[in-house]
N, C-alpha and C positions, 0 to 999 in steps of 0.2 A: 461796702464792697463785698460783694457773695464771692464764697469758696469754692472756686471750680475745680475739678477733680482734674490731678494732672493725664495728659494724652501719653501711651505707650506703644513704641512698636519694636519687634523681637526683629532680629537678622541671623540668619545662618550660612556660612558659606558652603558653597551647594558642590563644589569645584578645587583643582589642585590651583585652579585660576585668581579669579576676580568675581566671579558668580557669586551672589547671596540672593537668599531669598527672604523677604521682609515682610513681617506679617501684622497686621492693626487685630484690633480689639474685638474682629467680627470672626478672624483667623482669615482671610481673603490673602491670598501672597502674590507680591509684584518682585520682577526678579529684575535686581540693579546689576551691573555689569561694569567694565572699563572696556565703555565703545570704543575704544583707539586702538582696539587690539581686533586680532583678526576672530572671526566665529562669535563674534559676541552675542549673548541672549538673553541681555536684559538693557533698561532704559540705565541713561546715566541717571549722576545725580543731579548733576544739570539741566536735566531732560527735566527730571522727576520735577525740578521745583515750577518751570515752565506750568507742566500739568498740573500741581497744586495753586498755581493762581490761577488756570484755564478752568478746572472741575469746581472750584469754588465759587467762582463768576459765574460759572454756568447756573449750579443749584441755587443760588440768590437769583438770578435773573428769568428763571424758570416759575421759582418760587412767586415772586411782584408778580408775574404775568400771569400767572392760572389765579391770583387773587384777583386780579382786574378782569376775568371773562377772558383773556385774549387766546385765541384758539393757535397755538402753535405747533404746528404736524413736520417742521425739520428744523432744528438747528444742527450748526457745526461753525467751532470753531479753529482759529487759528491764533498760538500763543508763540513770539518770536522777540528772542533775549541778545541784546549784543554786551558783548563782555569786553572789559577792555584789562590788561594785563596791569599789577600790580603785586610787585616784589616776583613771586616765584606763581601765584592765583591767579586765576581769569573769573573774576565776579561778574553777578551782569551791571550792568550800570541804568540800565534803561531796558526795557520791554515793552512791547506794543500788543495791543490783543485785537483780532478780525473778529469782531458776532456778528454769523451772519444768520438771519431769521426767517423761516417760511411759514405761511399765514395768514389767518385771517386777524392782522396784528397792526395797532392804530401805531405807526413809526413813533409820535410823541413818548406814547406809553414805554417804547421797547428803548428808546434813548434815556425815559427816566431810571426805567431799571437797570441798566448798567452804571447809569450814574451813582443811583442808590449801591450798588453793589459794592463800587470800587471805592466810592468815597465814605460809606456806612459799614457796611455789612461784610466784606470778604474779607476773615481773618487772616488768610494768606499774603493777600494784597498789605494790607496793615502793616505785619510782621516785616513786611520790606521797606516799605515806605520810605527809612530814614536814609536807605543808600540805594535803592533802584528808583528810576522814576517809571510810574506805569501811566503809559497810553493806551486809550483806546477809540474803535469805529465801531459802527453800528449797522448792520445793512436789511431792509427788509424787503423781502421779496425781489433781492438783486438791488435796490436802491440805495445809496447811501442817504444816511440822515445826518441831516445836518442841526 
């Protein structure tokens, strides 16, 4: 087993608030916040993990597709978490993810690479696995694939 070098991110609160701002290893800052208050200007952390399994599916599934030739000129996604309450925490328990694909994209190819993504490749996805369940669809050119 190879030695991976551990991942680091810095936060600083920006505010007499709930505002930090959290910086990775590139210095890029994403500003987290406590949405449930009013003026907020940044994502939760809730939000945030949403988008770490939506932005890691995404570069996996980008990634399979420009190796196979497939010409993709829009994606967007949609990452949506239902939580269910336990003790005093609302963890998510389940997750669904929408890819939806525009393109000149063979629907097999784009169903394989979310599959490869979510069940190979997204360390995010992984990392939940043992307590979220993740779903996902696949749509190309407005179609779903089945």
């Amino acid at each position: 087993m190879s030695t991976i070098p551990p991942l680091k991110v810095t936060l600083e609160r920006k505010d007499e608030n709930y505002l930090f701002e959290a910086k990775g290893k590139l210095g890029t800052s994403v500003l987290i916040d406590n949405t449930s208050q009013e003026n907020a200007k940044g994502a939760s952390p809730m939000e945030l993990l949403l988008m770490g399994v939506g932005g890691c599916s995404a570069i996996d599934i980008i990634y399979i597709l420009k190796k196979q030739r497939q010409e993709v000129t829009g994606y967007t996604m949609e990452v949506e978490g239902q939580r269910e309450e336990i003790r005093d925490a609302k963890p998510f328990s389940t997750m669904h993810v929408t890819i939806n694909l525009e393109g000149n994209i063979d629907p097999s190819k784009a169903k394989r690479a979310a599959e490869l993504s979510f069940e190979k490749y997204c360390s995010v996805s992984m990392t939940m696995e043992a307590t979220v369940k993740i779903t996902y669809s696949v749509l190309v050119n407005g179609e779903m694939v089945s």
